[in-house]
Structures are given as C-alpha cells and as structure tokens.
RORO-506656 format. One record per atom (N, C-alpha, C): x, y, z. Coordinates in steps of 0.2 Angstrom, whole numbers, plus 5000, padded with zeros to 4 digits. Layout:
# residues N
XYZ/...
END
This chain:
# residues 328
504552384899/504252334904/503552364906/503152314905/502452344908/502452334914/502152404919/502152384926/501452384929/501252324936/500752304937/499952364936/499452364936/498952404934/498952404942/498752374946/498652374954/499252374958/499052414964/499752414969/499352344974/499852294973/499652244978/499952244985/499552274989/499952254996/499552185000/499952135000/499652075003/499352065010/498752075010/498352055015/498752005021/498652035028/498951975034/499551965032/499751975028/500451935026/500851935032/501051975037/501651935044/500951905045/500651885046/500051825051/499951755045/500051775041/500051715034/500851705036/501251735035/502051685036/501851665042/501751695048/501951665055/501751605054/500851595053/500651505050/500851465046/501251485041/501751465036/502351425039/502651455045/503251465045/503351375048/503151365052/503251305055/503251225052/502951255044/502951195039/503351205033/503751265035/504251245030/504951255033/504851285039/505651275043/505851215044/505851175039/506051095042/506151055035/506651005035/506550965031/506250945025/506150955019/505650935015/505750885011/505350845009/505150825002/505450834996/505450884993/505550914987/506250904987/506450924979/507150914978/507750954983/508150914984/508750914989/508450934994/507950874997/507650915003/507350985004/507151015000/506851065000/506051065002/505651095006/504951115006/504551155002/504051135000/503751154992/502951174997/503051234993/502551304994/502051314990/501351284990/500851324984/500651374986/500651414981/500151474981/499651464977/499051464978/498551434974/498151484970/498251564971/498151624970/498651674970/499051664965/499651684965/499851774964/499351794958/499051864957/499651904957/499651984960/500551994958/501051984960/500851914967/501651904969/501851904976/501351954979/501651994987/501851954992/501351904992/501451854999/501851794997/501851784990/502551744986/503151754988/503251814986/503751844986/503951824994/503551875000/503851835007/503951795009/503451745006/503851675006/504251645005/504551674999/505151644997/505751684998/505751745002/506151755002/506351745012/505751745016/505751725021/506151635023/506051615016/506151545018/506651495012/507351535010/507851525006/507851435004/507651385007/507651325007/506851315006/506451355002/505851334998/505851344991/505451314988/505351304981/504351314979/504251364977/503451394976/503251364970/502751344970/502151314964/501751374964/501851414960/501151474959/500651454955/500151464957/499451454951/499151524952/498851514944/498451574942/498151574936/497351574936/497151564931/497351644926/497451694929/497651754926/498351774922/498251754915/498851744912/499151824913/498951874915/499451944914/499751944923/499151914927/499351924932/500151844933/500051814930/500551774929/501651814925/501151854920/501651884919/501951954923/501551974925/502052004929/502351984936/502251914939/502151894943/503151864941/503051834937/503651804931/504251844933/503951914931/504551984935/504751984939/504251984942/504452024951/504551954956/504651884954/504951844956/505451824953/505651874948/506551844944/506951834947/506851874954/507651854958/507751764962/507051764961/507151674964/506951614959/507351644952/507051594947/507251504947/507851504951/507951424952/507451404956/506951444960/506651404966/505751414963/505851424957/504851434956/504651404951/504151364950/503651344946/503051394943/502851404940/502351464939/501851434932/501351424934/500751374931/500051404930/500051424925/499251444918/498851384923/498451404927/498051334930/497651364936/496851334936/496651364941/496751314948/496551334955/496851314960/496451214961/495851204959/495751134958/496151104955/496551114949/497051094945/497651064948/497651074954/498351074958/498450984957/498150954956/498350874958/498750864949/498450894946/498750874939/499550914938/499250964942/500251024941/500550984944/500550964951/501050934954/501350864951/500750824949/501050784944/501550774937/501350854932/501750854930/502450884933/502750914937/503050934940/503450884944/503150824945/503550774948/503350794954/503250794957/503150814966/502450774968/502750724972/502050704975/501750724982/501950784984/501650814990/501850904993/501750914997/501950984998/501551005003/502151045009/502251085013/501751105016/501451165012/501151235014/500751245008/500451285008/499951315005/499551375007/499551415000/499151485004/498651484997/497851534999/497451534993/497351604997/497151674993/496951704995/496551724990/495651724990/495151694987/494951784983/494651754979/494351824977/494451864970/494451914970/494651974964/495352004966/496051974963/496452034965/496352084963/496952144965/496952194962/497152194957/497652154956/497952184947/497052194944/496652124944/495952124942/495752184942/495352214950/495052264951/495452324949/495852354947/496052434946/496152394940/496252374936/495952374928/495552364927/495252444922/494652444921/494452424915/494852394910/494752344906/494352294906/494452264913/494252194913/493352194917/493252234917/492452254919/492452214925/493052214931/492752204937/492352274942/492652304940/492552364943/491852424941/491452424946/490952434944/490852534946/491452534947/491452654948/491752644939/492052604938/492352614929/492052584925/491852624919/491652614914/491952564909/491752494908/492252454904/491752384901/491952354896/491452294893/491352264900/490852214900/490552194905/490952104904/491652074905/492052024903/492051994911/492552034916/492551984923/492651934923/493051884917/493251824916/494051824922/494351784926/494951794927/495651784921/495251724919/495651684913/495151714907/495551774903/495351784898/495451754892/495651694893/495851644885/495151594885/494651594889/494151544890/493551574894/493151514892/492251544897/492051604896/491351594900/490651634898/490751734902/490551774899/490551844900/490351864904/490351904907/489651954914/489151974906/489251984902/488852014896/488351954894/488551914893/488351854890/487851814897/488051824901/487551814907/487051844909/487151934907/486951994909/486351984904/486451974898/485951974891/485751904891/485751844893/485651774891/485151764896/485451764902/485151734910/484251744909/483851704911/483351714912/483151764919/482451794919/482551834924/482451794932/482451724930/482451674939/483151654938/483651644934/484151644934/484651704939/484351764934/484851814934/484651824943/483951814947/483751824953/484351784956/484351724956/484651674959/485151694959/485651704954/486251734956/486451784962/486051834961/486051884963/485951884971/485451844971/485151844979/485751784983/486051744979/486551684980/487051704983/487451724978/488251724977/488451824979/487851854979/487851954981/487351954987/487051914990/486551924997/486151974995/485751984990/485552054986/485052044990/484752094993/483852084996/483452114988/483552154984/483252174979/483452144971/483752074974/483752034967/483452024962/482552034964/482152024958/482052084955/482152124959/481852184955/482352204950/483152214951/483752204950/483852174941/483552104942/483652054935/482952104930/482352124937/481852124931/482152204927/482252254931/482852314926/483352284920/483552234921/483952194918/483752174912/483152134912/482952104909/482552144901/482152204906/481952274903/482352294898/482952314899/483452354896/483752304890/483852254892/484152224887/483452214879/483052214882/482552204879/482552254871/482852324873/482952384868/483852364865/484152334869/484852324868/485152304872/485652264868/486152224874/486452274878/486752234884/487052274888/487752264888/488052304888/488852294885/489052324889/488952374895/489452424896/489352414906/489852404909/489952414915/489452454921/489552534916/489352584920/488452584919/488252554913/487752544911/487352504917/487652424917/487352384923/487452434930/487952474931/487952494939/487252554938/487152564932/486652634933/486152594936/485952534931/485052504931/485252484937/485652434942/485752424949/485552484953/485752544952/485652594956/485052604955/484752604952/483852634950/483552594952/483752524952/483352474955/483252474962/483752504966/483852504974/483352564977/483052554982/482652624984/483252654988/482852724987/483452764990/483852754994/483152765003/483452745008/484052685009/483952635005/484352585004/485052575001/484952634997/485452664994/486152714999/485852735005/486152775008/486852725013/486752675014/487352625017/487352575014/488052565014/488252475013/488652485009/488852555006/489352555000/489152564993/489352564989/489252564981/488552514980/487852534979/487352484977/487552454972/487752434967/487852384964/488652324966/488852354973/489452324973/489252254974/488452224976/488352154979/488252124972/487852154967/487852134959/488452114955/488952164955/489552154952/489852104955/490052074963/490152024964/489851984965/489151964964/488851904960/489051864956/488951904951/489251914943/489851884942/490151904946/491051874945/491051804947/490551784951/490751734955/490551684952/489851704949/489551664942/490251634935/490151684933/490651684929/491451644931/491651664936/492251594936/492151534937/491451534941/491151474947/491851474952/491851514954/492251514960/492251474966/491451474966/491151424973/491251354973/491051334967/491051254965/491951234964/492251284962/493151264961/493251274966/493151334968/493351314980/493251234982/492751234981/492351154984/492751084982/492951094977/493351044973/494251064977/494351134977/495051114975/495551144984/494851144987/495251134996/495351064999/494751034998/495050955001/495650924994/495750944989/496050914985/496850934989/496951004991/497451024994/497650985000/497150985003/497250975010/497650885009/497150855004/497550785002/498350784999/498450854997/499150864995/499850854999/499550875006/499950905010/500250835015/500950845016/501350815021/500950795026/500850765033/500750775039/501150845042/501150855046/501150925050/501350995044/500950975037/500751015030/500351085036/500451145031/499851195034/499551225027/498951245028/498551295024/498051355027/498251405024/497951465024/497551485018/497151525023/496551545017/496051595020/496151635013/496051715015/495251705010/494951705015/494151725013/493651795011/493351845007/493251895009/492551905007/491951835007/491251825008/491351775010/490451775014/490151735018/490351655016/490151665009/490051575008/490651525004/491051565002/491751545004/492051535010/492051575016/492151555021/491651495021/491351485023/490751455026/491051355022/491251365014/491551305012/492251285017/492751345016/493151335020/493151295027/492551325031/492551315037/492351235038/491751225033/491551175033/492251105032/492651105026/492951065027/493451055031/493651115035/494251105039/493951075046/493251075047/492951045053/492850975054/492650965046/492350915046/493150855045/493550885043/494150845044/494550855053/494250895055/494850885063/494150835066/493650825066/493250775071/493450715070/493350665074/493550595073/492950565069/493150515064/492450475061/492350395065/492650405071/492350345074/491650325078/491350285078/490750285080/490450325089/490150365090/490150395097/489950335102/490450345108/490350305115/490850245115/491250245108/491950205111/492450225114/492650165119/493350205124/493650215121/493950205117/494450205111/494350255105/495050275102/495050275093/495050225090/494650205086/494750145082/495550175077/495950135074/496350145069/496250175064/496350235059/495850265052/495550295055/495150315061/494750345063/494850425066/495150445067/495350495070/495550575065/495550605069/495550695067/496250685060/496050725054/496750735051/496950795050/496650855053/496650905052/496850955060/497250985063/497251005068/497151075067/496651135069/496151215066/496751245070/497251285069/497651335070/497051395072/496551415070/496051495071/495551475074/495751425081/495051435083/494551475087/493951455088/493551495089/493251545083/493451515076/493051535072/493651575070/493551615062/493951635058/494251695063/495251715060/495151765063/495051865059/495051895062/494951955059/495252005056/495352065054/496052095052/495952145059/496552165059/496552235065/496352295062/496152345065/496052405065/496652425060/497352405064/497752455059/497852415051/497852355052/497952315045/497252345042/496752365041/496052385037/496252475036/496752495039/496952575038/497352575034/497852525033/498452525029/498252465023/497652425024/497552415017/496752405016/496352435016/495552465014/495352365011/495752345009/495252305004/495452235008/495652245015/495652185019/495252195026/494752245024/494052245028/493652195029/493552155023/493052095025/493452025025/494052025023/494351955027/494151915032/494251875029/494251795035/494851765036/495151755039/495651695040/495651645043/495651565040/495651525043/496251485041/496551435045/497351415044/497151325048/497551295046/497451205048/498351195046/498351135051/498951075049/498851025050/498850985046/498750895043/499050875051/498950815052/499050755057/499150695055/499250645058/499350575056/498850545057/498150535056/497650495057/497850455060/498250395063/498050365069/498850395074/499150425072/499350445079/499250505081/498950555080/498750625081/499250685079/499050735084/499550775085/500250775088/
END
C-alpha cells in the first residue's frame, strides 16, 4: 500500500465539527433518515474522517478533483464504507453529483480551499517552489493547462496580471519581464528554475521578509491554473442552494480573495432584499443565510499555528440556511 506523501493534520478541526455539529445532530433527509455531509475538498481525509466518525448517523459526499488524493482518501476511510460517497469532481460540480446520487439536498458542508498537503509535499507535482520538480500544479492531473505552459505561452501583460491578481506581487512586471527573457533562450520546465528568476527579479531588501520570494508567484500560478477563483464563485452559492434550512457551511480560506468571495456571498444572502423604510418583511424577502463568525472571519490561535504552521493564514467563515419568510 502506498502511504500519503503529506502528513495532513486538519486545520480548526474541533472549531469546524463544533459548527458542524448542530446540523447534523438531528434528523435527516437522506436514506433511513440519515444527515448527508459534503466535503467539497476532500484531499487526505482528516476532517472527513471526524466527521464521520464524530457523527455515526451521517453519510459523507467527498469531492476531489485529486484522483491520488481520492485514493488514498478511499483507504483511510475504509472503516466507514456503507456510509461514503467519494466522487472524481471538482466542488461547482456538486449539483450534478448529488443528482446522480439521488439526494436532493444536504445537511452540512465543509470546503477547505487551497493547495493540500498531499499536493504540496509532493515534489512531483510542481506546487512546491523549495523542490525541484516539472512546473504541472494541475490538481486534477487527467486534464487542463500547465504552470509550464502558462510560464512559456502567457504574454508578458498576461503573466503581469496574474501575478499582481491572484499573488498580490508588488514586482509582477518585472517578475513576467525575467520570465519572458529566459524563456526566450528556452522553455522553462523546471520548478527551481522559475523560483531562481523570481528571486533575481526581487531587490534584496525585499527579499529579506515575507517568506520565500517566489512564494506569491507560485501561488498565482496555481490559482491560474485550476481557476480556483471563478470555481469558488460558481460553486458556494451553488452549495449554499444545496443545503436544508438550519443546513450549515464552513469554509477554510487561506487568501485574501477567496475570502473576500466567501464573504461577499454569505452577506449578501443574510440581508433582507426588501425595499428599505417598510414596516414590515414583505414575503420572499427576508435573510436566508444566518453568519455564525461574526464580526468578520475568525482566526487560528497561537497554539493551533504552533501545532500546525500551515494554518497561519486561515480564515474561517461558517453560516446556516433559514427559512426566507420565517427566519431564524
């Protein structure tokens, strides 16, 4: 048996079940009354695995557009095989899975957005920009466009755009114009290659904080590459339509503008869309979203970011469905 290349330890997990728990402690929908669990980022399993073992009377949907991160996931969730679903699919997909599955609704939901580990400690897959590896960063390695093929194709207001976009890069232009230079005498093929011209491209001083200077490129690059942001955007209100009334969703953000999607649609569904200065809710009109984190996302703790380094930039923002005209 191949064992995982990443050790995943699942980010918030008690703070993700506690939000969890109140929508699946109850009655469900799903066969023999059961409460039906997506994971919309399945990856190796960790927050799955609590789930389902936190909550004997649930049935999980995992999605993952990562078919190895699906196989191992297959394993380390064999002990709850009458109670899983496990689905090649990425998280917008979700209205067509539940379809074929027969389910027309569900419980709970959790997404935890990003590069897993399995991803990142395999240096194969060219997310990692301290290892040497083809320049791929595909999740789903059975389809779609390269970091290579991006890296050598993109125009240099392209390759800017990105960079400055989806990486917050203050030195985008100069960044693509290296880029553009090098590829000039040869394609770029090689991981460590693009983190060198990244690092040459950054003046020093700028180089001395923030981390790995090519760490904001490489996650550009990635994001480019799945379109992560435009599948975000499609497939959170797609969810949030999925969900029962007193349904909940969590969601583990770990940049700006995925949060910033997040945020936006969980707001724009708890306000009322009734005209302002009537005494009343009109009918239809009212919140269907009530914000579980408010006061804005919440944060990890000192010791959660000691015991797990890669839950330093987290966001967490969590909601639960309402009845449009009767509320909470």
């Amino acid at each position: 048996m191949v064992e995982p290349r990443g050790v995943h330890v699942p980010v918030l997990l008690d703070r993700c079940l506690q939000l969890l728990a109140p929508a699946l402690d109850r009655p469900g929908r799903g066969p023999d009354g059961r409460t039906i669990h997506v994971d919309g980022t399945l990856g190796l399993g960790g927050h799955a695995e609590a789930v389902l073992t936190a909550h004997p009377n649930t049935i999980l949907v995992g999605l993952d557009r990562d078919t190895e991160a699906l196989a191992h996931s297959q394993r380390r969730l064999a002990p709850f095989a009458d109670r899983i679903h496990l689905v090649h699919a990425v998280y917008d997909e979700l209205p067509d899975v539940l379809v074929k599955l027969g389910l027309d609704a569900i419980d709970s939901a959790l997404f935890d957005l990003g590069v897993s580990s399995l991803q990142l400690d395999a240096a194969d897959r060219g997310f990692a920009y301290a290892q040497d590896a083809p320049l791929d960063m595909r999740m789903d390695q059975t389809t779609g466009t390269t970091a290579q093929e991006i890296v050598n194709n993109y125009s240099h207001a392209e390759l800017t755009r990105v960079l400055r976009v989806y990486g917050e890069e203050k030195f985008a232009s100069k960044i693509a114009a290296a880029i553009v230079r090098e590829r000039a005498k040869a394609p770029i093929t090689s991981s460590a290659l693009l983190a060198e011209l990244v690092r040459d491209s950054i003046p020093a001083p700028a180089r001395r904080t923030g981390g790995h200077p090519a760490k904001r490129t490489f996650q550009a690059l990635r994001i480019e590459v799945n379109g992560e942001l435009s599948t975000w955007e499609r497939a959170l209100p797609r969810t949030i339509d999925a969900l029962t009334p007193g349904g909940r969703v969590v969601v583990l953000s770990y940049h700006s503008l995925e949060d910033k999607i997040t945020k936006q649609a969980f707001v724009a569904r708890a306000r009322s869309t009734a005209p302002i200065g009537l005494p009343i809710e009109l009918p239809g009109t009212g919140p269907t979203l009530k914000l579980l984190t408010r006061g804005g996302a919440e944060l990890p703790s000192d010791e959660e970011v000691a015991r797990n380094p890669r839950a330093g930039s987290v966001r967490l923002r969590a909601a639960e469905t309402i009845d449009r005209d009767h509320g909470p």
